[in-house]
C-alpha positions, 0 to 999 in steps of 0.5 A: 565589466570583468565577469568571472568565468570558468568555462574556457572560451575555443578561438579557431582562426588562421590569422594570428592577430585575430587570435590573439586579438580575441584572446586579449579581449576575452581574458579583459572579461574574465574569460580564459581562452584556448586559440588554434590556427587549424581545425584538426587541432581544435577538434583534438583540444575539444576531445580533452576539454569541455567548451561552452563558446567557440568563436569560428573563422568561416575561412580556415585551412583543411576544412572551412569554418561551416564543415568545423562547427558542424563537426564541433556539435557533432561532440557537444550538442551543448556547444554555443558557436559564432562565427567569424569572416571577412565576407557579408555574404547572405549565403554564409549567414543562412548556412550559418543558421542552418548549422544552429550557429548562435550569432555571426561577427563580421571582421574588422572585429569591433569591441562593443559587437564582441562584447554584445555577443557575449552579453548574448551568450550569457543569456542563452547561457542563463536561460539554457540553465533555467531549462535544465533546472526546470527539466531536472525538476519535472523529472524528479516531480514525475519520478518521485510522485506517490502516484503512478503515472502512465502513457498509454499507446492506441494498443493500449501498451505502456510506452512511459511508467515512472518510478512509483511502478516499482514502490505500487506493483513491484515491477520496475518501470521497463517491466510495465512498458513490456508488451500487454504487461499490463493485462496479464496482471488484471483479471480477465473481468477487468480486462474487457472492463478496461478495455472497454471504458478507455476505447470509449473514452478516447472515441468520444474524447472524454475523462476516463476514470475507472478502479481495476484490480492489477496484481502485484508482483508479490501475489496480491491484488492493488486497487488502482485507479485509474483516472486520465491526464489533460492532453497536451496538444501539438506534442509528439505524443498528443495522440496518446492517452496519459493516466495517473494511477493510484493505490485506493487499496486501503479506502477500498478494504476499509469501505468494505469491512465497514459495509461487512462490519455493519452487516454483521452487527445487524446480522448479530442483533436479528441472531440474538432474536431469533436464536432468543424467539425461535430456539426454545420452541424450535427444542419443544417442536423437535422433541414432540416429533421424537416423541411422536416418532417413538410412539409411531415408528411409522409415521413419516412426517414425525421424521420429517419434523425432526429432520427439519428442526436438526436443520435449522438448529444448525442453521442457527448455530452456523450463524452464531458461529460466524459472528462469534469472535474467533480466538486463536494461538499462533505457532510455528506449524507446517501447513503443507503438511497440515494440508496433505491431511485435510486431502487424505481426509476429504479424499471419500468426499472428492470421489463421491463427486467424481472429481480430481484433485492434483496436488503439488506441495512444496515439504521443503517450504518454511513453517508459517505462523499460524493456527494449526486448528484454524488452518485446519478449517480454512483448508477444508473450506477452500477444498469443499468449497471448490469441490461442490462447484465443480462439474465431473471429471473436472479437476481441482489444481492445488499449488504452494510455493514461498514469496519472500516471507509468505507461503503462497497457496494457490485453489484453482477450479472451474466453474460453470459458464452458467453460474459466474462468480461475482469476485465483489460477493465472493467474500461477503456473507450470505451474499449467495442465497444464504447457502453457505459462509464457508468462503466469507468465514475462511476469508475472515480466519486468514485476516486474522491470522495476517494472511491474505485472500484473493480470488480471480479468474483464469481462462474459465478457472476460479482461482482463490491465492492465499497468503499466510506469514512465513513463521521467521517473519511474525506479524507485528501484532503476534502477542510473542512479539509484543510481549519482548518489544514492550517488556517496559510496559507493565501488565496487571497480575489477575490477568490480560486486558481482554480477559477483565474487561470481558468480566466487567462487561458480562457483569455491567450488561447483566446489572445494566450499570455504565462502563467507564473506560480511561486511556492514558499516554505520554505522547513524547514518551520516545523523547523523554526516554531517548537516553534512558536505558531498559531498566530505567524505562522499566521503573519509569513505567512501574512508577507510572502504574503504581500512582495510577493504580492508588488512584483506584479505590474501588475493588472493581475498578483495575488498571491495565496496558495496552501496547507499549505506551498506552495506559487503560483504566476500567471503571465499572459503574462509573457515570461520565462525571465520576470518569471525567474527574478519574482521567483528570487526576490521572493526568496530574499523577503521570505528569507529576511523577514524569517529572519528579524522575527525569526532572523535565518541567511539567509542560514539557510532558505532554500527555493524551486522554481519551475516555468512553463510558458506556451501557453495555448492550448485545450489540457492541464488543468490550474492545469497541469501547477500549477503540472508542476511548483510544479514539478520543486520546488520538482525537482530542475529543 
C-alpha cells in the first residue's frame, strides 16, 4: 500500500545497488529518499534537511555505521535510525540498541522485512505524536489554569511556578523561583505559620492546606491558599512537596464584611436604644451636676459628674458616628500636601510623646481622587494612631511613592513585644477593649473612597500600606464617570434616587406604611442598541421613561435610574399585590414601546423584574431595599 508521505527518508550505504535498491522501494511506498555513499555527506545533508528515518549500513568507509548513527542523534534526538549489515553478529545488535537504534535489518534485504519496519516506524511515529500532543496539552492545562501551581524543594523554595504567578502576584514565574521569594512576600506571622504547618505536613506525610497572606507586587495583600497535590511516586521529583495556590481573596473580604456588616447592625439597633434609654437621663444627671457645681464651687464630686456624663456623651456620639453612613465628594486633591498638614497640626501632640516623626513625601507625585476632608481625617488617625502605641524615643517613618495609578502611603511604627497586634482585629471595631475605632473607621473612609488598607509586620514594625486611586484613573463608580458613560440614561428632575427614596422612607417609618420598590431592565438592551447611535439610545430611553412614568398615578409614587440600564420605581404604601401588578404592566410598556421603535417582535426583548416591599425599621438602609429588588431581577425571584 503507497502511503502518503512527506518526511524524506536519509539512505547511508557504500553499495550502490543497496542504495538504489532501497530507494526504489521507499519511492513504491510513498516515500522520497536521499542516498549517500559516505558518512561525511549524509551528516552535511542532515545539517540542511529534517529526517525522521535513517536506514545505516553498519560497514561504511571513514566511520562505521554505530560512530554515524551516534553522531546523526547527536543533531536530532528525534531521528528514528535501522540498521543495516551483511554480518548476524549478537555484539552488532547490543551495540545497536545501546546507540537507541529502533530496529536492526540484516542483508540480502528481503521485501516484506523492509515493509515491517516501516509499519513499525509508522507507529512509533503515531505514538511519538500522541506524546507530543498529550505533553503540549498538560502543558498548556498546567500553564494556563487559573490556579497557581507550585513545587516546592525540602528548603521550601520554589523550584517550578506556572504562568498564573504573573495574573495572582505580578511576579513572572522565574521571580518566584528566586531563592526565599516566597517569604519576603508574606508577613513575618505567616511565615513561622507556613513554615510550621508544611514541615509537619511532610514529617508526618499528610495533606497540607492553610490560607497565607502573600503580598502582591502592586503593594496589596492576596489571600491564598494553599492546599497540597497527590505525590507522584518513582519520579525524579517525588521527594518534593507540589501545592495548587489559589486566590480566596474575594471569599475572605466578603466573609468579613458580612461578620462587620452584622456586627454594625447589631451595634446599631443596641445604639438606637441606648442613645433612646440613656441620653435623656444622661442630659438631666449632667445638668443637675452643673447645677450643684454652681451652687457648690467646691464640691468635687458635682465636677466628677459632670466630667463623667461629657464622657460618655462622647462615647455615644463616637459610636453613632461609626455606624452613620459617611457621605463624601471626590475631587482631584494633593494628598501629600493634605498630609504635610495634618503633621504640622499634630506636631504638639508628637512631642508631648516624646517621639519622632520622619517623613518623606514625594510633592511631585500626582493627585489622587478623593475626599479632601475625609483624607484629612484618615491621616490624623493613622498618625495618632500610631503615636499612642509608641514607646519614647521611638520613631514613626512616613513614606509615599506612586504604583501605577495608585498613590502608596506607608505608616511604619514599633510596637510593644508585649502587646502584639492581632492583623485579623486590627480593622474590626471595638475588637480592642472598646478603646477606639479610630483604625476600624479609617479602614472604612479608604473602602469608600476605592482605596486600600493593609497592615503587616515588619522586624517588630507595625507597618499600615494605604492605597488611594491616582486622580487620572477614577474608579468606576466615581459619580463624574457615571454621569458621562451613561448619559442615555434619563434622571428624574426633583432629584437623585438617594435623596427621594430617603424622603419616602423617613415618612414610611414615621406612618408605619410598606415601601414598595420595582427594578426594571432590558437584559439584551447591548444587542438591541448595537447599531443605534447615541441620540437614538437616548430617545429609546426617554420613550422607555415617559410610558412608565404614565404608570404612576399617584403623587407620591416616582421613577428613577439606577446605573446605565436599570430602571427604579418607588411606591410608597403600596402592599406586594398593588406592587406585583405595577411591575407587571410595566414590563408590558417596555416591551411593548421596544418594540414599537426598533420593530423587533415582542419576544425578542427580554426583560428582568425584581421588586421589594418593605415596613421600613431602624434596622435597615433605603438602599438595602433598591439591592434587595435588584437582587430578585438578577435572581428571577
Amino acid at each position: 500500500m503507497k502511503r502518503k508521505n512527506d518526511n524524506t527518508v536519509l539512505i547511508i550505504d557504500d553499495e550502490k545497488s543497496i542504495r538504489s535498491t532501497l530507494s526504489l522501494f521507499l519511492s513504491d511506498e510513498g516515500y522520497s529518499s536521499n542516498a549517500f555513499e559516505l558518512p561525511s555527506e549524509a551528516l552535511a545533508a542532515q545539517a540542511n534537511n529534517k529526517y525522521e528515518l535513517a536506514l545505516v549500513d553498519v560497514n561504511l568507509p571513514e566511520m562505521d555505521g554505530f560512530k554515524l548513527a551516534e553522531k546523526l542523534l547527536e543533531n536530532d534526538p528525534d531521528l528514528t535510525v535501522v540498521f543495516i549489515t551483511g554480518f548476524d553478529s549478537f555484539n552488532d545488535v547490543i551495540q545497536a540498541i545501546r546507540l537507541g537504534a529502533y530496529d536492526y535489518l540484516k542483508k540480502p534485504l528481503m521485501p516484506g522485512e523492509l515493509t515491517l519496519a516501516l509499519e513499525r516506524f509508522e507507529e512509533r511515529k503515531a505514538f511519538r505524536e500522541k506524546i507530543r500532543q498529550a505533553e503540549q496539552l498538560n502543558t498548556m492545562l498546567v500553564q494556563n489554569i487559573p490556579v497557581m501551581l507550585l513545587t516546592f524543594d525540602s528548603d521550601l523554595n520554589i523550584t517550578f511556578a506556572n504562568r498564573a504567578s504573573r495574573n495572582m502576584l505580578g511576579f513572572t514565574p522565574e521571580e518566584c523561583t528566586a531563592e526565599g521569594w516566597l517569604f519576603s512576600r508574606m508577613t513575618e506571622n505567616d511565615c513561622d505559620k507556613f513554615d510550621n504547618s508544611f514541615r509537619d505536613a511532610v514529617k508526618k506525610a499528610k495533606p497540607f492546606s492553610e490560607i497565607i497572606k502573600i503580598r502582591h507586587r502592586e503593594g496589596h495583600f492576596v489571600y491564598a491558599l494553599f492546599q497540597s497535590l497527590p505525590l507522584v511516586p518513582d519520579t525524579p521529583d517525588s521527594d518534593r512537596m507540589r501545592c495548587a495556590v489559589t486566590d480566596i481573596t474575594d471569599r475572605i473580604l466578603l466573609e468579613k464584611k458580612m461578620v462587620l456588616d452584622e456586627k454594625l447592625k447589631t451595634m446599631g439597633t443596641i445604639t438606637a436604644e441606648v442613645a433612646h434609654e440613656i441620653r435623656n437621663p444622661l442630659m438631666s444627671i449632667g445638668g443637675f451636676a452643673r447645677r450643684l457645681q454652681n451652687r457648690f464651687p467646691s464640691l468635687a464630686e458635682a465636677e466628677i459628674i459632670v466630667r463623667e456624663s461629657y464622657r460618655l456623651e462622647k462615647i455615644l456620639n463616637r459610636i453613632n458616628n461609626y455606624l452613620s453612613p459617611v457621605k463624601f465628594q471626590r475631587v482631584e486633591c494633593n494628598a501629600v500636601s493634605i498630609l504635610r498638614e495634618c503633621l504640622e497640626l499634630l506636631e504638639p501632640e508628637i512631642q508631648d510623646r516624646k517621639v519622632h516623626c520622619r517623613s518623606i513625601l514625594d510633592e511631585g507625585l500626582p493627585p489622587v481622587y478623593a475626599d479632601p476632608d475625609l483624607l484629612r481625617q484618615v491621616f490624623v488617625n493613622m498618625v495618632l494612631g500610631a503615636i499612642r502605641n509608641m514607646q519614647p524615643g521611638s520613631e514613626l517613618k512616613i513614606l509615599t511613592e506612586s504604583s501605577e495609578d495608585k498613590l502608596e502611603i506607608r505608616f511604619s511604627s514599633p510596637y510593644p513585644p508585649e502587646n502584639p497586634i492581632d492583623p485579623e482585629k486590627v480593622f474590626t471595631p471595638f475588637e480592642d477593649g472598646g478603646q477606639s475605632i479610630g483604625m476600624p473607621l479609617t479602614y472604612r473612609l479608604i473602602k469608600n473612597m476605592d482605596g486600600e488598607l493593609n497592615f503587616l509586620t515588619e522586624d517588630s514594625n507595625a507597618v499600615f500600606i494605604m492605597d488611594i486611586p491616582m486622580g487620572n484613573a477614577q474608579p468606576e463608580n466615581s459619580a463624574d464617570e457615571i454621569s458621562q458613560a451613561f448619559n442615555c440614561m434619563p434622571s428624574n428632575p426633583a432629584g437623585s434616587l438617594e435623596n427621594l427614596l430617603q424622603r419616602e422612607w423617613l415618612r414610611s417609618a414615621r406612618e408605619m406604611k410598606p415601601l414598595g420598590i420595582i427594578s426594571l431592565e432590558i437584559e439584551n438592551i447591548d444587542i438591541i442598541t448595537a447599531d443605534m447611535s447615541d441620540e437614538e439610545q437616548a430617545n429609546l430611553f426617554n420613550a422607555l421613561y415617559s410610558s412608565l412614568q404614565d404608570i404612576l398615578k399617584r403623587a407620591a409614587d416616582f421613577l428613577s435610574s439606577c446605573g446605565s440600564r436599570t430602571f427604579v420605581a418607588v411606591l410608597p404604601g403600596t402592599d406586594r399585590d398593588g406592587v406585583e401588578s405595577v411591575a407587571h404592566q410595566m414590563t408590558q410598556s417596555i416591551r411593548n414601546t421596544t418594540a414599537e421603535l426598533t420593530g423587533l417582535p415582542h419576544h425578542a426583548i427580554v426583560i428582568q423584574t425584581g421588586t421589594a416591599v418593605e415596613v421600613p425599621t431602624p434596622e435597615q438602609m433605603p438602599e438595602d431595599l433598591v439591592d434587595k429588588a435588584v437582587y430578585n431581577m438578577r435572581t428571577g425571584k
